[in-house]
N, C-alpha and C positions, 0 to 999 in steps of 0.2 A: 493483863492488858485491860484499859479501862475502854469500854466500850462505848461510852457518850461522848467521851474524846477523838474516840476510830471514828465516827458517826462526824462527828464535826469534821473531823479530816476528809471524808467522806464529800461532805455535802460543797467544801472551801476549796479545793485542790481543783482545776480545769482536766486535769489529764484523768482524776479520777472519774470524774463526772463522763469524759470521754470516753471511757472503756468499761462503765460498770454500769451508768444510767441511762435509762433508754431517752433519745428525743422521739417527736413525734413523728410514727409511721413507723419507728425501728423499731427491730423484736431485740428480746434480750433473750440470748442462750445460757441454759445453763447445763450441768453435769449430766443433765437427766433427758437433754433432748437434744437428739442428732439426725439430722435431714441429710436424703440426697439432693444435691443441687444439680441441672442440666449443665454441663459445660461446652465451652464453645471447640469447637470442632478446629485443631493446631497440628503443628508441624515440631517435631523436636530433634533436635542435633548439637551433638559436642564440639566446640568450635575451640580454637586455641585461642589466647591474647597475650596479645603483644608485650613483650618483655622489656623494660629500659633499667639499666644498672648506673646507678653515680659514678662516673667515672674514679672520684677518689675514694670510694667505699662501693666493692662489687656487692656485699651484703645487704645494702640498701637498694631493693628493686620494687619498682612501680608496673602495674601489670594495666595493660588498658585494655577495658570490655569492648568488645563489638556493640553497636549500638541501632543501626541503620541493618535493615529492615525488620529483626528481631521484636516481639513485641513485651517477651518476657525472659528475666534470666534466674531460674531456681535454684541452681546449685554450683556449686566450682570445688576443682581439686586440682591439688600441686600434686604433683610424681617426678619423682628424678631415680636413677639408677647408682646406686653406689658401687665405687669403684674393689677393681680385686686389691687383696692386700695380704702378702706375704711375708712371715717370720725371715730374715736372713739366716741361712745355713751357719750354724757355731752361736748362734743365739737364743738365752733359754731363758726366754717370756712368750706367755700367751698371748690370747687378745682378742677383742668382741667389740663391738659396737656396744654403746650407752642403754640403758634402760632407756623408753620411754622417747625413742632416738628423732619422732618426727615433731614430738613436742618440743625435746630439748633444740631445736632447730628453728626454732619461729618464738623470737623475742618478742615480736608486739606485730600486732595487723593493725590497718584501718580503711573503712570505704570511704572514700570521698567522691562528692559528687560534683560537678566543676572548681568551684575551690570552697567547697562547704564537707566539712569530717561528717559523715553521718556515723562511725561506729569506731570504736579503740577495742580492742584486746591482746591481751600477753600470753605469755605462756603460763603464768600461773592459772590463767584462764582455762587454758588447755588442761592441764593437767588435771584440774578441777573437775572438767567434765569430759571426761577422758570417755567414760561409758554410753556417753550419749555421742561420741564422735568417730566415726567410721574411718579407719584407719589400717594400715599395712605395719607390721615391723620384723627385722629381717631376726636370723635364728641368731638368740644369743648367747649360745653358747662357747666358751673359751674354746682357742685352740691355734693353730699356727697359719690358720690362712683365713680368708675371709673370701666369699664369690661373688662377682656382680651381682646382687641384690637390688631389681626394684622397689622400689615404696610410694605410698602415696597418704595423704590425709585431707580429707572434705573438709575443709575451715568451714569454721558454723557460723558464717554470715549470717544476718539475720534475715533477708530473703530466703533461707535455705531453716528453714524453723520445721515445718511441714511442707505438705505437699499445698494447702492450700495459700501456699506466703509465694512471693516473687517480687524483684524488683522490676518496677512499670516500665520499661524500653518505652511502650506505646507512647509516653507520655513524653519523650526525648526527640531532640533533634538527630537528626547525624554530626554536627558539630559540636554537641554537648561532648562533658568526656565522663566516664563515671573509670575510678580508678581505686582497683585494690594497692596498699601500698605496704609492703612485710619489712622489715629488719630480721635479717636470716642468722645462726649461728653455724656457719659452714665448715669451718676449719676442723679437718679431721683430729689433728692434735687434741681438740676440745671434746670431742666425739667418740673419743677409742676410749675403754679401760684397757690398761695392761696391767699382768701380776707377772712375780718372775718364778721362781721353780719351786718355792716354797707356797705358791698362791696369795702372795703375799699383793696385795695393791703398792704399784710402785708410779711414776711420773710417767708420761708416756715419753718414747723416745725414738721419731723417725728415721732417726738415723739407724735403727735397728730391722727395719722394715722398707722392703720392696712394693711402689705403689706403682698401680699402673698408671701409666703414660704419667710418673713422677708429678701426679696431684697432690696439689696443698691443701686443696678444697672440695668437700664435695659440691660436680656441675650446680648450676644453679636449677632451680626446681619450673618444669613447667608448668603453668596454668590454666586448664579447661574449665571452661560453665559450661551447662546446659542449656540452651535455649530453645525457645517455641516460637513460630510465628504465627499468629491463625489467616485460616486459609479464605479465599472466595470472599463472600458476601460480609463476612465477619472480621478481613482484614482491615476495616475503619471503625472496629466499633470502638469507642471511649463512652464508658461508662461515668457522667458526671459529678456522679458519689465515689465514684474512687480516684480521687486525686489525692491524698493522703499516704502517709508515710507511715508506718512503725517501726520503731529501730532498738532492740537491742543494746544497751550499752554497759558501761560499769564504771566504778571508780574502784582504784587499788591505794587503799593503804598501806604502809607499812611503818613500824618502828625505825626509830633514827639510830638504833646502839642494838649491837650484840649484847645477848645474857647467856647466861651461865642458866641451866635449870634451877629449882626450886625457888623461883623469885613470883613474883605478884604483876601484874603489865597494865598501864591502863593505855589503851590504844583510842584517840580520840580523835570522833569524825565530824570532818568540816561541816560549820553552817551553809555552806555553799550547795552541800548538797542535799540540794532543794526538789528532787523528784522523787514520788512513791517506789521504795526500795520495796522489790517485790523477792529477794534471794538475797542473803547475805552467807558467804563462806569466810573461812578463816582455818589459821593454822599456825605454826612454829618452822621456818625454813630450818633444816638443820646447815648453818653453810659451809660448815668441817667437813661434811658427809658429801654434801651435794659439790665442792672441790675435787674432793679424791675420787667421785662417781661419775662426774662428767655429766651429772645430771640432776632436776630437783628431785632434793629429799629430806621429807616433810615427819620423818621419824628418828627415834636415837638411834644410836649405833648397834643398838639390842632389838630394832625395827618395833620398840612399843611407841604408846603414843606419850607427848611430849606436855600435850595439856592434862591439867587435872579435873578444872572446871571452868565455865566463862557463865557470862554475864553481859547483855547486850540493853543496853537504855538510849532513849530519843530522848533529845531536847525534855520534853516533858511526860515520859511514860518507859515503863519498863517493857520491854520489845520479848525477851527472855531472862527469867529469874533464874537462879544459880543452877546450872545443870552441870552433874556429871559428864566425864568424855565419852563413857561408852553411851550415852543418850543420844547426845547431840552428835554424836559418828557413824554409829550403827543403829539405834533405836528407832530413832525419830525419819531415818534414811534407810532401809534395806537392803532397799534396791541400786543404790549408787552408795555401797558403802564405802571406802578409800583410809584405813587405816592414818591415824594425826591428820583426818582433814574434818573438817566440823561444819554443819550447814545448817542453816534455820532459812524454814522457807513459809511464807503466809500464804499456804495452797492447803486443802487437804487431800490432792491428790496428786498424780507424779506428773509429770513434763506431759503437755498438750499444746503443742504449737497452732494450736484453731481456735483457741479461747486466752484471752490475759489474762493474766494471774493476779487476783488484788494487791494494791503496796499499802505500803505504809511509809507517813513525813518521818525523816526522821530530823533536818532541821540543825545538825547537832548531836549530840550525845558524846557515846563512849564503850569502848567495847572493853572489859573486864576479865582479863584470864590468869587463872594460877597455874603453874606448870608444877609437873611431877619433880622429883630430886632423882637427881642422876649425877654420878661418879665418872663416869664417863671423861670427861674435860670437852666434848661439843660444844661448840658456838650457835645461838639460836637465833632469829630475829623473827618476833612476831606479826601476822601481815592478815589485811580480811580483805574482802572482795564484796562490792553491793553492787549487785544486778540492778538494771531499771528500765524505763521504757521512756522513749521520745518520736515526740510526732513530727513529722516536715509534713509542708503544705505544697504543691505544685501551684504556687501563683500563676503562673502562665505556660501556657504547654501548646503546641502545637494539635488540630481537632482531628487530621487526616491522614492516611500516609503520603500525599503528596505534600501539604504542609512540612512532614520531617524532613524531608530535601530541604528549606531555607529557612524555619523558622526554631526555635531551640528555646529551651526550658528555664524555669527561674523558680528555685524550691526555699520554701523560708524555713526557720525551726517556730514551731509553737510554744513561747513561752509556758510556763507552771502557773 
């Protein structure tokens, strides 16, 4: 990496300058110094919200936050209960739920805030950061029945990063709407593996299976946040340095054509994306595998990995030079290691949601990977993922809680 280059990026980029350079009267933290802060004296409780389903697509559900008198929302989780499901007497296949069952269930999230997206994620997002995401899954083991099972998964909004991140309620109308929005994978069909007597992986087939109350889908998933209100003297306080946003977001690549193993890929990223990429992932979908498994899977059919070596360049600078997989898998990653998933991060330390993690432009470029040779006959499609950060500003915000009764919010994006 050319470091008079970083340095220019550095000093040129608004959002770097935003999160790395001190203005005046700010401190800058680093690795090395961590303070207790006083905090204000609140109220917290789990609240439900409200659920609306497309009428001509139940899978597309918009959840709306409470918003009115809450001042902050930290965290949310969907939980739904999976139904029983029994083998039909004289029929000889097994059957389990999906690896991976509440990821393989959440196509793509997004928060929006009146009609402004602040955040996109998918499920290859999940699966990515599977270890850093608090989750339920039910026993997967084969066999002829299945039991009501609940489960849940804390989506990693980006209010919900640490303990010290939240989205500002305070700063909200009761008229505003702030709205999570999921594309669900519900259909049990999609969801089951079945093998027949030989263990063999075969099609699933409901006709061979007693579901209860004859579901096609599992119920749709409820929605709980956490929320705080502070109390007394401190229920109007708005701090006029934090009207500010930071979000979380990503862009997914992926190749436009299945390959066969032992081929060369160049994977090339949009000029468009124009914000310091502070995470970049990548991998090899297998999608033969991830078919017949009901679920993704990012390894061959012999569960090694599928890349040999990659190669990561910006517009003008090389990001990562030719690295082995077991480097950029397990090496360079330890502690989040994930078998065919690969990750380069400009940190050198693990996930701290109290500090930003430096980016880098990248403007452009191109991501580089050789895959291993495999006999197999799997279908592969190559795909990376670049993490980044973006600011909204609350232009105008109500000052009081009486104000939130009639007055309501207006958030812009901070351009690059």
């Amino acid at each position: 990496m050319n470091p008079t280059r970083t340095k220019e990026h550095l000093m040129t980029s608004n959002m770097q300058k935003r999160k790395h350079i001190p203005s005046d009267g700010d401190s800058l933290f680093s690795i090395h110094k961590r303070d207790k802060s006083k905090t204000l004296w609140y109220k917290s409780s789990w609240e439900s919200m409200e659920a609306v389903s497309v009428p001509t697509n139940k899978e597309r559900v918009t959840y709306r936050s409470k918003i009115y008198p809450y001042h902050s929302l930290h965290r949310s989780v969907l939980t739904t209960v999976l139904p029983r499901i029994k083998v039909k007497d004289g029929e000889d296949v097994t059957i389990s739920w999906c690896d991976n069952l509440m990821f393989s269930m959440i196509d793509t999230f997004q928060l929006m805030f009146n009609d402004t997206e602040l955040q996109f994620g998918n499920g290859h997002l999940l699966y990515a950061d599977q270890l850093y995401i608090r989750h339920s899954t039910p026993n997967l083991k084969f066999g002829t029945k299945l039991k009501n099972t609940p489960v849940s998964i804390e989506v990693p909004f980006s209010y919900a990063n640490s303990e010290t991140d939240a989205f500002p309620l305070h700063l909200c109308g009761q008229n505003d709407r702030l709205y999570h929005l999921f594309n669900f994978n519900l259909s049990i069909e999609k969801l089951l593996v079945m093998k027949d007597s030989n263990s063999r992986l075969v099609d699933v087939d409901l006709s061979k299976l007693e579901i209860e109350n004859n579901y096609e889908s599992i119920p749709v998933p409820d929605l709980e946040g956490l929320y705080t209100t502070h109390v007394g003297e401190n229920s109007d306080f708005i701090s006029e340095k934090e009207n500010s946003l930071f979000v979380n977001s990503m862009y997914h690549i992926e190749d436009d054509n299945e390959i066969t193993l032992g081929k060369r890929v160049n994977l090339k990223i949009d000029s468009r994306c124009n914000y310091p990429v502070e995470e970049i992932i990548w991998g090899a979908v297998n999608t033969t595998m991830t078919e017949e498994n009901s679920t993704l899977y990012i390894t061959t059919k012999n569960e090694d990995t599928p890349i040999k070596t990659s190669k990561i360049e910006s517009k003008d600078d090389v990001i990562l030079d030719t690295k082995e997989s077991f480097k950029t898998e397990y090496v360079y990653n330890p502690n989040n290691y994930i078998e065919g998933l690969s990750r380069w991060r400009n940190s050198i330390c693990d996930k701290d949601g109290k500090k930003f993690t430096p980016g880098v432009m990248m403007n452009g470029g191109k991501l580089t990977v050789t895959t291993n040779h495999d006999n197999l006959g799997c279908k592969f499609v190559i795909f990376m993922i670049l993490k980044y950060t973006k600011q909204f500003v609350f232009t105008s915000y109500p000052k009081t809680q009486k104000e939130r009764l009639t007055k309501g919010a207006t958030i812009e994006l901070v351009n690059e």
